[in-house]
C-alpha positions as CSV (number, residue, x, y, z in Angstrom):
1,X,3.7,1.0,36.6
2,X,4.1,1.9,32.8
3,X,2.7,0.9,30.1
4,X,4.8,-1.7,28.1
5,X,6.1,-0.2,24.7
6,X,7.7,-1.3,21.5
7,X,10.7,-0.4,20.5
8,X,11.1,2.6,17.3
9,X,12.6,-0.4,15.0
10,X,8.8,-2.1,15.3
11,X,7.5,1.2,14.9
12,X,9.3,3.0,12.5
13,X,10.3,-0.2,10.6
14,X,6.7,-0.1,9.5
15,X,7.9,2.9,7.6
16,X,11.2,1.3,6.7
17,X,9.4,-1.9,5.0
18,X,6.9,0.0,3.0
19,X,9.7,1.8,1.5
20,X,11.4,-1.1,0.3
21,X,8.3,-2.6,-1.7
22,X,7.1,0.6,-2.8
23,X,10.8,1.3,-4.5
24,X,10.0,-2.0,-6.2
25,X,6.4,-0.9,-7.0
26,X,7.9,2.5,-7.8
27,X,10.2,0.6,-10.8
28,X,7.9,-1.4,-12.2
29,X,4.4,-0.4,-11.9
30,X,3.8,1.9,-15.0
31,X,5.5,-0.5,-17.5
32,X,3.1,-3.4,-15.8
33,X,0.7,-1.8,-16.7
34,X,0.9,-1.1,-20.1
35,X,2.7,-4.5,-21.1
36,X,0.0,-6.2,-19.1
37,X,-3.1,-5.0,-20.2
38,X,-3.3,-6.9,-23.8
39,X,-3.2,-10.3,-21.5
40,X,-5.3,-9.1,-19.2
41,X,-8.3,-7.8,-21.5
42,X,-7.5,-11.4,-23.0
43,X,-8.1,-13.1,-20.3
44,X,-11.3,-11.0,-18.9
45,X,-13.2,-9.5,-22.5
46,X,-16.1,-8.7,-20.8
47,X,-14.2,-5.8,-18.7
48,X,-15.2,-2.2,-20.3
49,X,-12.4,-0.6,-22.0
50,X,-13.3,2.5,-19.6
51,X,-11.9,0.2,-16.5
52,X,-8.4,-0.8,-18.7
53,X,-7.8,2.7,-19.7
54,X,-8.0,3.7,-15.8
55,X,-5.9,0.7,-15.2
56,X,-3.1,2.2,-16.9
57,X,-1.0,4.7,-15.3
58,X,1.9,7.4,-15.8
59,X,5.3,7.1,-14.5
60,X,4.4,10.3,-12.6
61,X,1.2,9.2,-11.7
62,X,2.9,6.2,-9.6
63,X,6.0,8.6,-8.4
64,X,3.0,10.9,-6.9
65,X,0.5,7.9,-5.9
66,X,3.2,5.8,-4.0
67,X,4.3,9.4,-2.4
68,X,1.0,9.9,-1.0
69,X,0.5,6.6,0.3
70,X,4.1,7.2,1.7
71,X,2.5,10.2,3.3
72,X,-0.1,8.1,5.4
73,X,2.4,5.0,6.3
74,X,5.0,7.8,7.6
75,X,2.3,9.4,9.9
76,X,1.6,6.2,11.1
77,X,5.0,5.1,11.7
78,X,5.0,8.3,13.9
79,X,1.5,7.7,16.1
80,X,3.2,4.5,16.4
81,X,6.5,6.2,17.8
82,X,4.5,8.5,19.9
83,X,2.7,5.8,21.6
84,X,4.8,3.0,21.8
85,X,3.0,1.0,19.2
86,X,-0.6,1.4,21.0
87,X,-2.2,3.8,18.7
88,X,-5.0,2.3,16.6
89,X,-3.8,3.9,13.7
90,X,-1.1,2.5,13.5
91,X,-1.9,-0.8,14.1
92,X,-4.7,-0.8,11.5
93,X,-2.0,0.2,9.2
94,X,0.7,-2.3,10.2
95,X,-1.9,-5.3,9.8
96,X,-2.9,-3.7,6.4
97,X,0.2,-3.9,5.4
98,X,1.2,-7.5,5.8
99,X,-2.4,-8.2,4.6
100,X,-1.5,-6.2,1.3
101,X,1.7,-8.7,1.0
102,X,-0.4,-11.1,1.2
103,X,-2.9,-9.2,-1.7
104,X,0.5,-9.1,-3.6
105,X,1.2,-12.7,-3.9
106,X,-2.5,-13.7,-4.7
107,X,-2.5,-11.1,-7.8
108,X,0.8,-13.0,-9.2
109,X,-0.9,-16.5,-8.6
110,X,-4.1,-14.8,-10.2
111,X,-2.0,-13.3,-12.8
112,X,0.1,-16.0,-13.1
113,X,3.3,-13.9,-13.3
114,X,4.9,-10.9,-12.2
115,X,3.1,-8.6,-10.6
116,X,4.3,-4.7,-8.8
117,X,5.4,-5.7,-5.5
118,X,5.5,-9.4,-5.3
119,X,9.2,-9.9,-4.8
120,X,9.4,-7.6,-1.7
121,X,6.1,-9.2,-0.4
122,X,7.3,-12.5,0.7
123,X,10.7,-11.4,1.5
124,X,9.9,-7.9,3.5
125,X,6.3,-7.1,3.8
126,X,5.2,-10.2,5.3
127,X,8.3,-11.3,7.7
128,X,7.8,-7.7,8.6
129,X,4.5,-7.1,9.5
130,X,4.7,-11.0,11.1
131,X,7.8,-9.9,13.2
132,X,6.3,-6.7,14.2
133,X,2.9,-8.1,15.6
134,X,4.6,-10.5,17.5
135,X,6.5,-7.7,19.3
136,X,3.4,-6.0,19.7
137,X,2.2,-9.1,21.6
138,X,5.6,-9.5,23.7
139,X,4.8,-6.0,25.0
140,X,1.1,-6.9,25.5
141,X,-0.5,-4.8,22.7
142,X,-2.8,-6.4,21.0
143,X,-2.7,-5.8,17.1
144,X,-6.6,-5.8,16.8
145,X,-7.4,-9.0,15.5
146,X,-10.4,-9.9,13.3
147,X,-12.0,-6.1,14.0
148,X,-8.3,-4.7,13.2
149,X,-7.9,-7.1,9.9
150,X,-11.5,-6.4,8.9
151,X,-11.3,-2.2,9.4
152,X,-7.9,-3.0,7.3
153,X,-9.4,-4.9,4.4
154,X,-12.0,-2.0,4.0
155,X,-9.8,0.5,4.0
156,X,-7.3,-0.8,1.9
157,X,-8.6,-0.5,-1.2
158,X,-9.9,2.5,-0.4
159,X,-7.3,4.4,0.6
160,X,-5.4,2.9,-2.9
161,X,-8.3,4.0,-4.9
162,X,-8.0,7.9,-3.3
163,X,-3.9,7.9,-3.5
164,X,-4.4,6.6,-7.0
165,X,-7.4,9.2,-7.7
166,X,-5.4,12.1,-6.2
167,X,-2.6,11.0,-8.4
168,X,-4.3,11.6,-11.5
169,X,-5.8,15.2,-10.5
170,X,-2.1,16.5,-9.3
171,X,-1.2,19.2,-11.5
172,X,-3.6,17.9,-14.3
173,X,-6.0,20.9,-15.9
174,X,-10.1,21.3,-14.5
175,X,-13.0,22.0,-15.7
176,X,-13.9,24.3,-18.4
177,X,-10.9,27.1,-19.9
178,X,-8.8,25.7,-17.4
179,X,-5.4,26.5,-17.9
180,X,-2.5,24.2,-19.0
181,X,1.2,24.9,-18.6
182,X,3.2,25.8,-20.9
């Protein structure tokens, strides 16, 4: 008998989902940003003004961080097309994902405002990512649980961090007599 699968929509709506919070994040990040800072720094004076300037981000450094992060949510999408929803990969990044929605909506409580990605959070990423496991289940794949959420809440940050890093490095000058363009 075969394995039970899920269908591509589960799978490749992972991909679908992340592109409609990220278009958000992709408008409004930068300009959060800046016009956020002063009430942050406010709010949290002890903070180094090392971490604020690295808070603060380039239009093109979102375009190319989100892009990247695209990168990895696309090949997951498509381990989770391969297998029918069973790879680990792509489970760990589905529950990430509706676990970062949920990220979303405590930063705007924290903040107490707006904050990148909060309007598609409670209106894609989470209904999403809820729907998705419970199809997961209906076919009898198991989304993880505590091990998946934990491996998720690890690599999270991390993986935003690197995307974000990587970002900043594209196309930017190293080291010393390093060329610039011109």
């Amino acid at each position: 008998m075969a394995e039970a699968t899920v269908s591509k929509a589960v799978t490749w709506g992972l991909l679908a989902a992340w592109v409609a919070n990220d278009l958000e994040e992709l408008a409004t990040m930068a300009g959060w940003t800046r016009s956020a800072r002063p009430r942050l720094q406010e709010r949290f004076p002890k903070v180094p003004e090392q971490v604020w300037a690295r808070m603060e981000l380039s239009q093109r450094d979102a375009n190319v961080a989100i892009g990247l992060m695209g990168g990895v949510v696309a090949a997951a999408s498509a381990d989770g097309a391969r297998t029918g929803g069973r790879s680990p990969f792509f489970r760990t990044v589905l529950v990430g994902f509706g676990l970062h929605g949920v990220v979303h909506m405590a930063q705007s409580l924290a903040y107490r405002g707006y904050t990148p990605g909060v309007a598609t959070a409670p209106a894609v990423v989470i209904p999403y990512s809820l729907w998705a496991v419970r199809r997961l289940k209906a076919a009898g794949i198991e989304s993880g649980g505590v091990g998946t959420a934990a491996a998720a809440l690890a690599l999270l940050p991390v993986a935003v961090v690197g995307v974000h890093g990587l970002a900043r490095r594209v196309g930017r000058p190293h080291g010393h007599g390093a060329r610039t363009a011109t």
